[in-house]
N, C-alpha and C positions, 0 to 999 in steps of 0.2 A: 466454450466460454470458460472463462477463468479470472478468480483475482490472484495477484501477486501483489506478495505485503513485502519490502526491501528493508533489512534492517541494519543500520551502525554495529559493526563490530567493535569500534576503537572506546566506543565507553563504559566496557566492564561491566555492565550491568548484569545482575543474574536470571536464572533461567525463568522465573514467576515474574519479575519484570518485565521482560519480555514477550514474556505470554501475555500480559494485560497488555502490552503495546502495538502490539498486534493485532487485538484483540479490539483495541482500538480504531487502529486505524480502519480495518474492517468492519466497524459499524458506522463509524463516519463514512466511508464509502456508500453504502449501501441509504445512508442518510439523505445524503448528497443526491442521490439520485433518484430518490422518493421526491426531495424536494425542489429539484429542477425541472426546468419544459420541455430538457431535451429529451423526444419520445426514441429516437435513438438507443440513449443509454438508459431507457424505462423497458425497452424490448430487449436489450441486451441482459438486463438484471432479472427479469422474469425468466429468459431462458437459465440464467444460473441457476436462480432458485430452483427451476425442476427440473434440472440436471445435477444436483445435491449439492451446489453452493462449491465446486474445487476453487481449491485454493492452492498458492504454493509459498515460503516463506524462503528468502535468500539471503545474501550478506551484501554488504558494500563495507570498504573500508573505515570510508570517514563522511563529513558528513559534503566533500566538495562534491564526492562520485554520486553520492544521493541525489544531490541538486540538478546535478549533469542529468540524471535519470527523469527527475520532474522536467525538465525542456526538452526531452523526448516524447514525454505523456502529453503535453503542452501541445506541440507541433503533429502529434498522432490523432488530436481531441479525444484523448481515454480520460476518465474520470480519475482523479485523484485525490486522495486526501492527504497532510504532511501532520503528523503528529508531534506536539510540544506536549513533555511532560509536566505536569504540577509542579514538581520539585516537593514532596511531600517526604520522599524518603531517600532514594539512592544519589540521584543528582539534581543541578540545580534547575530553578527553574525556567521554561521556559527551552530546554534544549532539545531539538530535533531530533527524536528518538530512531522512529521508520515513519514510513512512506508506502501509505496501498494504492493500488492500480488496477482499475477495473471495477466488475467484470466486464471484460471485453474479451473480444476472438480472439482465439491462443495467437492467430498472426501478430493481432496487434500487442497482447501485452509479449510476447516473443521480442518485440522492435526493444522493447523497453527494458527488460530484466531476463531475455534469454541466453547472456553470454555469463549471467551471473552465478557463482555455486549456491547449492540448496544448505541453508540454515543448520 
């Protein structure tokens, strides 16, 4: 099991930006599937948790290749969460920053962000 958190390279944003939005998306995940029925991905996130929660963080371009990647996660039924920033400090608001995936079986988030480089 694994999540993969996908992030926008094309908005310059810096390295502690980043970190929180990742950081983000990955508790929105894990939200997500505390509060859904799917017992699926409530057996999937137990096994993470006591497998010590991997994670792995990559890049996408822009933000078309991201979306491309959520109707992979769509068509896979892997959990996903899409992160919109505040607009508090770096950019505006409301822009799709990344995108976490999972956890789900390294197969499945592999279909989704395995062709992609590591962050």
């Amino acid at each position: 099991m694994k999540m993969a958190i996908a992030v926008r390279t094309d908005l310059k944003i810096g390295k502690g930006k980043i970190a929180a939005q990742v950081a983000h998306g990955a508790v929105m995940n894990v939200l997500k599937i505390i509060n859904s029925s799917n017992k699926e991905w409530k057996e999937w996130l137990n096994v993470w948790l006591n497998e010590g929660q991997p994670k792995i963080v990559v890049k996408v371009p822009d933000l078309n290749e991201l979306l491309s990647r959520v109707d992979i996660a769509k068509n896979e039924r892997i959990p996903y969460s899409v992160v919109e920033d505040a607009g508090k400090t770096q950019i505006t608001p409301g822009t799709i920053t990344c995108v976490s995936f999972g956890p789900s079986p390294d197969f499945l988030i592999d279909k989704v962000t395995g062709d992609l480089k590591l962050l």
